[in-house]
N, C-alpha and C positions, 0 to 999 in steps of 0.2 A: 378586494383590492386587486389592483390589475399586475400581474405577473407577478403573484403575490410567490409564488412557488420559486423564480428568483434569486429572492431576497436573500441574505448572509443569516446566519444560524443565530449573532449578536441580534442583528435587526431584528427577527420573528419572536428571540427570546424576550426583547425587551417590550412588544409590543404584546404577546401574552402577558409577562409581568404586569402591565398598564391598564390590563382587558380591553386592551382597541379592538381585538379582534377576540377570537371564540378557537379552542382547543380545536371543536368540532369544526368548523372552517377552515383551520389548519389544514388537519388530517383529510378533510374531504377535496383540498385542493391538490392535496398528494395525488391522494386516491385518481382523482381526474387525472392529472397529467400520466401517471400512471398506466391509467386505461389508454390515453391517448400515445404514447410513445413506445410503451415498452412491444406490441409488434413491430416495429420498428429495430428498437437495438436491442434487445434480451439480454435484459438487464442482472431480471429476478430469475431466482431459482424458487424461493418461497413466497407465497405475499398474506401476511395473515392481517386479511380485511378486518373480518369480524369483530378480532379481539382490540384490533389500533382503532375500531369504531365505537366500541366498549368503555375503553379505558379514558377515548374524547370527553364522554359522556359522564363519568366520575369524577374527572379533573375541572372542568367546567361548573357541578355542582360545587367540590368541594374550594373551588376559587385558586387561586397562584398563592405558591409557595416559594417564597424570598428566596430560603432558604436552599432550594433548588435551582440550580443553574439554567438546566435544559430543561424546567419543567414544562409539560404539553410538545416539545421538538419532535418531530417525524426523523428517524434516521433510519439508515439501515446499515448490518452485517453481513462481510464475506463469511460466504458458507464454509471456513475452513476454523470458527471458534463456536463452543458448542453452547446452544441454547436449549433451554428445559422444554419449555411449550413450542419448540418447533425444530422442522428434521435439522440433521448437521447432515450432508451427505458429499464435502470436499470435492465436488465436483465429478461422482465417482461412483461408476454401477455397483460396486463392491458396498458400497453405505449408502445406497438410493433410500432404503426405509427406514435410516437408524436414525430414532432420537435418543439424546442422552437422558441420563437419570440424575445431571447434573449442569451448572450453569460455568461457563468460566467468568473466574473474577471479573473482567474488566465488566463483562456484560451484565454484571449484577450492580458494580457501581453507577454506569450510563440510567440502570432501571430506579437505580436508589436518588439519581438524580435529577429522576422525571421526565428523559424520554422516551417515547413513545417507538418500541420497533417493528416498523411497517413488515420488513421481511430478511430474505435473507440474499448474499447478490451471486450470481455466477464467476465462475473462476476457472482458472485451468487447473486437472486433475491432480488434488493432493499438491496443489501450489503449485504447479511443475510445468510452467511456458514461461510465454512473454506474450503473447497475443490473446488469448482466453479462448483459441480454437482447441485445445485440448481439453475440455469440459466434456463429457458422455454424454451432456444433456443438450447443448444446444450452443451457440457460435456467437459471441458477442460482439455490437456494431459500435464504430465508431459515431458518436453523435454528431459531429464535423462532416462526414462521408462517412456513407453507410457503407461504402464499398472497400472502408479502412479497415483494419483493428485496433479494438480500444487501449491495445498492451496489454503485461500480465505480469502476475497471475492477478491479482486486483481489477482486472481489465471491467466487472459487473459496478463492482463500488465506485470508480474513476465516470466510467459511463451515467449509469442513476444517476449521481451529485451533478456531473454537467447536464444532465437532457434537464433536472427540475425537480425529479422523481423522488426527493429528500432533501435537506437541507447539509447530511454531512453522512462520512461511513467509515465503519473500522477494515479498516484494510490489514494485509500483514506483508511483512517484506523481509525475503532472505535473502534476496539478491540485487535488489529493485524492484523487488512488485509493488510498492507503494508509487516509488517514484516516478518509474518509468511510466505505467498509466497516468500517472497526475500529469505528466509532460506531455502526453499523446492526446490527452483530452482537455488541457488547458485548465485544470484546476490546479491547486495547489496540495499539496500531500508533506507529510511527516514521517522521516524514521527516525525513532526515540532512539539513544542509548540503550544496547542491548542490558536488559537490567531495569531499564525505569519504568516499564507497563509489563503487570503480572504475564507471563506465557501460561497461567494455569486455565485448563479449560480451551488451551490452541491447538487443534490437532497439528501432532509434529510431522514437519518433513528435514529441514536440519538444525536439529536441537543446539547448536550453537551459533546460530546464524538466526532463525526466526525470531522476529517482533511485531507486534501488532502496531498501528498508530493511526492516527488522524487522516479523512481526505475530505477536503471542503472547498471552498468556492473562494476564503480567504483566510492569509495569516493569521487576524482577529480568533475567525472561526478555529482553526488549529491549535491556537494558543488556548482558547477556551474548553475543550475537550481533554488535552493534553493535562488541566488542572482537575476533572473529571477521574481521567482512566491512570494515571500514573499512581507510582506507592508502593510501598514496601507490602507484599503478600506473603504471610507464612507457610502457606499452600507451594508455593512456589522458591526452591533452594536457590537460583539466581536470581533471583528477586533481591534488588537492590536498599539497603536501610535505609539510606540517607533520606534527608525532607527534600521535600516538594518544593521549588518556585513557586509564585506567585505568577506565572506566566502570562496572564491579561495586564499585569499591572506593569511588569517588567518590558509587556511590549510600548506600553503608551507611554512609558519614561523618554522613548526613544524618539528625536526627531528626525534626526540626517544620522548621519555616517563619522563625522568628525572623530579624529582618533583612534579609527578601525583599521585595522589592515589588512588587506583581502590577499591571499595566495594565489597566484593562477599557477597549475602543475603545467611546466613546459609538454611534457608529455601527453597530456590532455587537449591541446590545444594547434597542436603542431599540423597534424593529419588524420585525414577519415570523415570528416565533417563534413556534410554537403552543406554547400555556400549558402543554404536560406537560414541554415541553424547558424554557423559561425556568423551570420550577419546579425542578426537578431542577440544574438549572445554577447559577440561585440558591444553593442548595443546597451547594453543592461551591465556591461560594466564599466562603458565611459561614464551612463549615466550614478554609478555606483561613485566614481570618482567626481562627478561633479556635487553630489551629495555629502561632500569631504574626505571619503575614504582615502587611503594609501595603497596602491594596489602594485604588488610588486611580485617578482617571478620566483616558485619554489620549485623543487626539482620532487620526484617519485620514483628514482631510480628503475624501481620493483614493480613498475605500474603493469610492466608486458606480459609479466607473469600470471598478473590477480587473476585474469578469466579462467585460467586453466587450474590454479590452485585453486580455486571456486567450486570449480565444477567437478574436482574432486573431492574433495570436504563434504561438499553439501550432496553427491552420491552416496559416497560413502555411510554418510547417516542417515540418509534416505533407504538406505538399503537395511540397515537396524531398524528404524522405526517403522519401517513399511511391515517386516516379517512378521507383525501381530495380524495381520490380514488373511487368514487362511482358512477361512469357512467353519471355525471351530468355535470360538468364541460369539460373535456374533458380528452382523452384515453379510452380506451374501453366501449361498452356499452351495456348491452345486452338488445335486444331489442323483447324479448317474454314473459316480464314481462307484470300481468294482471295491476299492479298499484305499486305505488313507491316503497312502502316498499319491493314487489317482483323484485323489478328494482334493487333494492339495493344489496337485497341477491344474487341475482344470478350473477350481475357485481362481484362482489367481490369474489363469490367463485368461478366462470369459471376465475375470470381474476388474481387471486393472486394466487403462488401455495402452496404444504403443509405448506411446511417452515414461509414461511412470516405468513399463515393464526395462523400457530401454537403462533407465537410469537406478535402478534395481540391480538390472545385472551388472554397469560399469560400475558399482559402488562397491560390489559383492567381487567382481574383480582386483580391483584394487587394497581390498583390507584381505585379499586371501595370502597363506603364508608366503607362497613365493614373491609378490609382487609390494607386498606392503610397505620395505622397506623403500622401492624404488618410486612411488608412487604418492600414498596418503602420507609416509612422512616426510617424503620432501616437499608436499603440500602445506603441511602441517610448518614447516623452518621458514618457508618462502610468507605464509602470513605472519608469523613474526614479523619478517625480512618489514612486508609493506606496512604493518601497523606503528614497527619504530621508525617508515620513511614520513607518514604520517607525527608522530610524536616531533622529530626533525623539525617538518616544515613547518609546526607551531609555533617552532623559535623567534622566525621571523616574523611571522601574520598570526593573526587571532582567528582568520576564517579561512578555508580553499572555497575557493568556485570553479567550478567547470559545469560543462555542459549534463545534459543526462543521460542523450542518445547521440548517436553519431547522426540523426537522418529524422524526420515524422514520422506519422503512424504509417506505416507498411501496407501494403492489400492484404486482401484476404487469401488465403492459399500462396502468398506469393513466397512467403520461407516455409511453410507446415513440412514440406520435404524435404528439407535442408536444415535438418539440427543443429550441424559448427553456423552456419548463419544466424540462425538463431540466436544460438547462444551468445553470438558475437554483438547482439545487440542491447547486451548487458555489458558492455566493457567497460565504461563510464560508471558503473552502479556495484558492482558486487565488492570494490576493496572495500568500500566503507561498512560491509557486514562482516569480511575479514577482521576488520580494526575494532570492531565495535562501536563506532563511534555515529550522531546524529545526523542524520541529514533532512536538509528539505527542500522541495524544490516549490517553484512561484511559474508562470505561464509568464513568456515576455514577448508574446507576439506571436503573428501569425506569418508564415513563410511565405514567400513571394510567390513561389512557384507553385505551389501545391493548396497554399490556403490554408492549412493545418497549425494549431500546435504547437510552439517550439518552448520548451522547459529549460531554465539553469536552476543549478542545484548549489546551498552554500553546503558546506560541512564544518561542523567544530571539532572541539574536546570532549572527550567523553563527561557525560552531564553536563554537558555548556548548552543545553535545547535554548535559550533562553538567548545567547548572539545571534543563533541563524534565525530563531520568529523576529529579533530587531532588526538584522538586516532586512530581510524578507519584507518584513512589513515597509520600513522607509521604501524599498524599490519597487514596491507592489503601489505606496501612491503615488510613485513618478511615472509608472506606466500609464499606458492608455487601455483600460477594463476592455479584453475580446468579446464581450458581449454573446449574448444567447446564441450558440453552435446554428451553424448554416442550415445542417441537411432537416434540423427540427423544426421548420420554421412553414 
């Protein structure tokens, strides 16, 4: 089939289901596009040919399985969730060789439910950018412009899913790593309710912010996975009881918007936006309103805050979760130290890079005695502050939208020197891991000036996954499909 690679994750599952096509023709058109793209954008960190050529091969004898969702589907995982039969190395010379001795849940339900994982995708080190130039191994390209960044830390799985390279990937997002890449590469991306996809099996960087979730090519596709990988895990103590949606069915109940009412946060909207995003954005929510929606203005008092109470939080636990890295247990170790304490420093600074080392020490600053109170816990009041400005703005609207970035995808090297920049390119993304609450974001066009990219993000209720795949989806068939990325072509 011609541009079979493509295709949405529904479409290829139903035509395995059908036997139009062969497991083995699947995976081997991965496989090509694969070979064909990935010097291009370095994508993968692993790619386990052999065994997704293995597995073709057993699936195809033993025929489709109803019962299986994604049976025969090619996907792939960011390298920051840990897999049995292949490395987990977060992006990160300190676990360059370490595989686990264990699977995380979600990656064992995707396998329970038939598919097939090609490999594993690049990231920025131990989750910790926004562009995926922070990886030890190698610099990930935008597949739009190679001369962009795909975002981060997700920036290999955003990448892969648009160049072809898969049909969908588990991402994870503590501050917008999901989303932000799905907006910079024009797919669409999921962050669940902290609570509805097991964190067991996710290597931590901040244990109350991280969740993993869907990135694919559509709503459809998102909502399909998300019925997959969600559920209550005993393995895991925030792990959420409650049941599951029906998430594929709950999206197709939906046709327009009628009766919806969208939030836009003045503060979101006001300033910092270059003019191809606000255009484009605009865009996507008249079209929102001509779908029946009610689209009226909520306020986020606390909005000016979230970046900085962010980036303390998710330091500060970064700096906890990180301190099991020290050459003792296992992954790297260096071994020309005269005695512990020179064992320690030098594992840690040969084996983490700037980034991680930087956000280590501001974490470990801020929870130490003197500084704690002035610092992690006024961090700690202020997401309060923004999660009830959130709870608030629900009163009036069922959904907030705003944008996801202030701007497209960036060059290359063009913030890697400039960390508050950086960071500053999460400012639209990180309260909704403050709140805990879902987001998602849809691709609504390509900027005028630059040709890239431009993402809006809806957000609900905590556990409400289930409005934003219906809004999502209604505005995703009002758009017009950006079609196969330029620079792949």
């Amino acid at each position: 089939m011609k541009n079979i690679t493509q295709k949405s994750l529904l479409e290829i599952s139903r035509l395995l289901q059908e036997r139009q096509v062969k497991v083995m023709e699947i995976v081997q058109a991965c496989l090509e596009r694969i070979d064909e793209t990935e010097p291009k954008i370095n994508a993968l960190l692993h790619l386990d040919r052999e065994s997704s050529l293995s597995r073709a091969i057993a699936m195809d004898k033993s025929g489709p399985d109803p019962d299986k969702p994604l049976w025969g589907v090619p996907i792939t995982i960011k390298d920051v969730i840990c897999t049995r039969d292949l490395p987990t190395t977060c992006g990160s010379k300190i676990l360059e060789n370490f595989r686990p001795c264990y699977e995380a849940t979600l990656v064992k339900k995707l396998r329970d439910a038939g598919a097939i994982i090609l490999g594993k995708n690049n990231m920025d080190e131990f989750a910790m950018g926004s562009s995926t130039e922070n990886s030890a191994f190698k610099t990930t390209r935008n597949p739009w412009n190679l001369e962009h960044v795909p975002g981060g830390s997700s920036g290999g799985s955003a990448a892969g899913v648009a160049a072809g390279q898969c049909f969908a990937s588990i991402g994870t997002d503590t501050g917008g790593s999901i989303r932000q890449p799905a907006a910079f590469c024009g797919i669409t991306g999921l962050k669940p309710t902290y609570g509805r996809v097991s964190r067991f099996g996710l290597v931590a960087f901040g244990s109350s912010l991280d969740q993993a979730g869907p990135m694919t090519r559509t709503v459809g596709d998102c909502a399909l996975l998300m019925n997959v990988i969600s559920g209550h895990d005993p393995l895991d103590s925030t792990s959420w009881p409650g049941p599951v949606p029906d998430f594929p069915a709950a999206v197709s109940k939906r046709q327009d918007l009628k009766g919806l009412r969208i939030g836009l946060p003045r503060q979101y909207w006001e300033e910092g936006l270059s003019p191809e995003t606000l255009e484009r954005c605009e865009n996507a929510v008249s079209l929102a309103r001509d779908a029946g929606a009610a689209v009226v203005e909520v306020e986020m008092p606390h909005a000016q805050f979230g970046i900085a109470a962010y980036y303390i939080i998710a330091m500060a636990e970064a700096s906890s979760n990180l301190a099991r890295y020290d050459g003792v247990k296992y992954g790297f170790r260096d071994n020309s130290s005269a005695d512990l304490l020179e064992m320690y420093r030098k594992t840690r600074s040969r084996g983490l890079g700037e980034e991680v080392q930087r956000r280590i020490m501001i974490g470990t600053y801020v929870l130490s005695a003197g500084y704690y109170d002035a610092y992690f816990k006024k961090a700690a009041q202020i997401r309060r502050l923004i999660q009830q400005d959130y709870l608030r703005a629900f009163e009036s609207c069922d959904l907030v939208c705003a944008p996801v970035t202030p701007s497209t995808a960036f060059k290359i090297g063009e913030n890697i020197h400039d960390p508050l920049q950086m960071y500053l390119t999460d400012i639209f993304t990180t309260s909704l891991n403050l709140a805990g609450m879902p987001g998602l974001t849809i691709p609504v066009g390509l900027g005028k000036d630059t040709g890239l990219p431009v993402g809006i993000q809806f957000i609900a209720p905590a556990f409400e996954e289930t409005i934003v795949l219906q809004a999502g989806q209604v505005l995703e068939n009002a758009l017009p499909a950006l079609g196969a990325p330029k620079a792949l072509n």
